[in-house]
C-alpha positions as CSV (number, residue, x, y, z in Angstrom):
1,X,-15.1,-9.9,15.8
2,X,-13.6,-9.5,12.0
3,X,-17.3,-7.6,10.9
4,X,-16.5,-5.6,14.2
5,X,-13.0,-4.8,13.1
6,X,-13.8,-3.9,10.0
7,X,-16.3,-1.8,10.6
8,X,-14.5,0.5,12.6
9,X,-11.1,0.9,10.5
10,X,-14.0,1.4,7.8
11,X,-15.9,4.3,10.1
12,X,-11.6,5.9,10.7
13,X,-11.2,5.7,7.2
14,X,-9.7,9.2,5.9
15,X,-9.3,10.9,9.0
16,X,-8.6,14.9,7.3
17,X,-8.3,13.2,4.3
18,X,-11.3,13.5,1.9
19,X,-11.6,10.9,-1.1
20,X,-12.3,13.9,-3.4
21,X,-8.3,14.9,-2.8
22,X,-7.7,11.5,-4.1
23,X,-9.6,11.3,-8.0
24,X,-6.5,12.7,-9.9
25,X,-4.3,10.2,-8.0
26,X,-5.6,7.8,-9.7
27,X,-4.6,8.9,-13.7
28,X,-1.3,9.5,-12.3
29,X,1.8,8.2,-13.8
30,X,4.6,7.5,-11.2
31,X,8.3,7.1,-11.4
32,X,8.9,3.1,-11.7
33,X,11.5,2.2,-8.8
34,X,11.5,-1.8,-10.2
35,X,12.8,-0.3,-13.8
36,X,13.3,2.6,-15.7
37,X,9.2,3.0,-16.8
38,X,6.8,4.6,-15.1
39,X,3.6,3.4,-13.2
40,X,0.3,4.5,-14.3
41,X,-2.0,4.4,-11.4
42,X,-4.6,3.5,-14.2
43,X,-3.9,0.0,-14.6
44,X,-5.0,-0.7,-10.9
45,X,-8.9,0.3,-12.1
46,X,-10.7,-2.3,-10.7
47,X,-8.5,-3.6,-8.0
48,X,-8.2,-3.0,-4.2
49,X,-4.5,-1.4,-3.9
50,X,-2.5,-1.5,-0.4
51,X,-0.7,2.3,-1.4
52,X,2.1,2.1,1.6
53,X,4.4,4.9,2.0
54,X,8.5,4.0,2.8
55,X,12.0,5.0,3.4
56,X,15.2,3.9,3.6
57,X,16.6,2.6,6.8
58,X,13.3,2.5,8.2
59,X,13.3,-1.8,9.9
60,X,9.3,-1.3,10.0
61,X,8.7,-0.1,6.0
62,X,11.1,-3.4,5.3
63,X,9.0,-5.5,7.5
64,X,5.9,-4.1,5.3
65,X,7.4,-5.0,2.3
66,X,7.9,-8.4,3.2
67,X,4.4,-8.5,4.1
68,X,3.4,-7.3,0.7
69,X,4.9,-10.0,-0.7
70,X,3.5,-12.5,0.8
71,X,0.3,-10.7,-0.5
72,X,1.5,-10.6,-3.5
73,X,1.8,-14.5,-3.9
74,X,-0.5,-15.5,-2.0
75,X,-3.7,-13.5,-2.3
76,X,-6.4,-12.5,-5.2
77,X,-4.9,-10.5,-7.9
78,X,-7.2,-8.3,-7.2
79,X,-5.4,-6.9,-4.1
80,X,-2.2,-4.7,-5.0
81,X,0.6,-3.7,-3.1
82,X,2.3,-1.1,-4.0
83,X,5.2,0.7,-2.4
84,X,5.9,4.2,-2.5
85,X,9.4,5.8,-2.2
86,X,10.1,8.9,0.3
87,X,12.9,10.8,1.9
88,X,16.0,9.1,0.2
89,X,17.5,8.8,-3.1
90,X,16.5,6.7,-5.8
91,X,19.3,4.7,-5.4
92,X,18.8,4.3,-1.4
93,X,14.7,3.4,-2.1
94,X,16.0,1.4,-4.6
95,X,18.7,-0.9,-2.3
96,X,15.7,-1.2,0.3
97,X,13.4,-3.0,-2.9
98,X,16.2,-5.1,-3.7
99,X,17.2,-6.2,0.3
100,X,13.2,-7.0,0.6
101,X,13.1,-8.6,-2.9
102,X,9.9,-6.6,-3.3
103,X,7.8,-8.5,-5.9
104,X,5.6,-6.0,-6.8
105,X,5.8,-2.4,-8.4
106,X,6.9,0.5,-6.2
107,X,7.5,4.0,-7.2
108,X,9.0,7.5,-6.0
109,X,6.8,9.9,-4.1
110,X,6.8,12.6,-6.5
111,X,5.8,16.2,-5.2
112,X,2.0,16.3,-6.7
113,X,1.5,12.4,-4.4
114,X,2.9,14.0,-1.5
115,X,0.4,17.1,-2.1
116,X,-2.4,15.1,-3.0
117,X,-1.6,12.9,0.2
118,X,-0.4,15.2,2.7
119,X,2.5,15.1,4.5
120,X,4.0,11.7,5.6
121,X,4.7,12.2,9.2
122,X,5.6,8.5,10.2
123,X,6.2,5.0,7.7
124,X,5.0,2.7,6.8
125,X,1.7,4.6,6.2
126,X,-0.5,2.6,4.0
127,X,-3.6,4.0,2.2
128,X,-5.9,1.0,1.3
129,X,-8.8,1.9,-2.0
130,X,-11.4,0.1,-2.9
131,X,-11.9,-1.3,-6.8
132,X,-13.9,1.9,-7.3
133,X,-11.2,4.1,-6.3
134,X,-12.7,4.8,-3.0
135,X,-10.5,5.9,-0.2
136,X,-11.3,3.0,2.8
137,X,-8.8,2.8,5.3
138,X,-5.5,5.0,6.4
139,X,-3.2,2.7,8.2
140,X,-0.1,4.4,10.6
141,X,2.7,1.6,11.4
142,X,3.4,-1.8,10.4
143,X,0.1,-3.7,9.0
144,X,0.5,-7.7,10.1
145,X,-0.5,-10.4,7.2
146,X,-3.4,-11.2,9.6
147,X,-4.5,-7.9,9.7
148,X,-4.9,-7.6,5.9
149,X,-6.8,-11.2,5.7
150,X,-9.4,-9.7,8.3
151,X,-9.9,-6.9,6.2
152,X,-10.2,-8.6,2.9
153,X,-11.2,-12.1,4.0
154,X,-12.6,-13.0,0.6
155,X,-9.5,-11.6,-1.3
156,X,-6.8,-12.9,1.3
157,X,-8.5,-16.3,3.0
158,X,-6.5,-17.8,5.4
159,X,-5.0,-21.2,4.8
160,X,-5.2,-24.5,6.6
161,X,-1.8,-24.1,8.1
162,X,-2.4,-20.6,9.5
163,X,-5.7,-21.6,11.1
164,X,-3.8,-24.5,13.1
C-alpha cells in the first residue's frame, strides 16, 4: 500500500508545473522570517526539502507548521521543512512563526518565488524536491505526519509508539 501511495503522488507530481521552472529556485536567496538574514536555497543541496507555502490566520498552514516540527526533530536531517510567507506582512507571517514555535527556517514569498511557482491559490501548498533538486510531489491542504513517513519511510521511520 505505501509503494502504491507513493507511486501515484510520484506519477501527480507537477501537475502544469515543469521542474525546468524550478532550477533558478534553487540559487535563490530568500528573505529570512526567523532573523534578519537571508535564506540561500543553496544550502539545501543534497537534501529532500518540504517547500510549504503559508499565511496568516490561516488554522490549516499552523497545523502544517506544527507538523514540520515534529519533522524537524524527529526525522533525517536530510528532510527540510521550510516555510514560506504569503499574503500578510512581515510582521503578521512573523507572529504565526512565533505562535507555532516554528523550529526551522521560513522565509517571505518574494515576487520572482511566486513567478517561478505560480500563483498560490489555496495554503498550505507544499512542494516536496528531491536531493537532486528534482520537483516530486505538489501537495494542496494540510499534509498529516503519517503522510510524510509514507513518503519518505527511510528518512521519517515510524517509531515503536506510533506503530502501537
Amino acid at each position: 500500500m505505501a509503494l502504491y501511495l507513493r507511486a501515484f503522488l510520484l506519477i501527480l507530481t507537477g501537475l502544469g508545473l515543469a521542474s525546468q521552472a524550478f532550477s533558478s529556485l534553487h540559487d535563490m536567496q530568500l528573505p529570512s522570517l526567523n532573523n534578519q538574514a537571508t535564506v540561500s536555497m543553496a544550502d539545501f543541496r543534497g537534501k529532500v526539502v518540504l517547500l510549504s507555502f503559508f499565511e496568516p490566520d490561516c488554522p490549516w498552514c499552523y497545523r502544517q507548521m506544527k507538523v514540520f516540527n515534529q519533522v524537524q526533530s524527529e526525522c533525517d536531517e536530510t528532510l527540510q521543512p521550510l516555510s514560506v510567507g504569503i499574503h500578510g506582512t512581515d510582521q503578521k507571517l512573523k507572529s504565526e512563526l512565533r505562535r507555532a514555535k516554528v523550529q526551522y527556517p521560513a522565509v517571505r514569498g518574494t515576487p520572482v518565488l511566486v513567478q517561478l511557482t505560480g500563483e498560490v491559490n489555496a495554503t498550505p501548498w507544499t512542494l516536496i524536491f528531491g536531493p537532486k533538486r528534482q520537483l516530486l510531489v505538489t501537495w494542496r491542504g494540510y499534509m498529516k505526519f503519517a503522510q510524510i513517513q509514507v513518503l519518505f519511510p527511510e528518512l521519517c521511520p515510524a517509531t515503536q509508539s506510533q506503530m502501537g
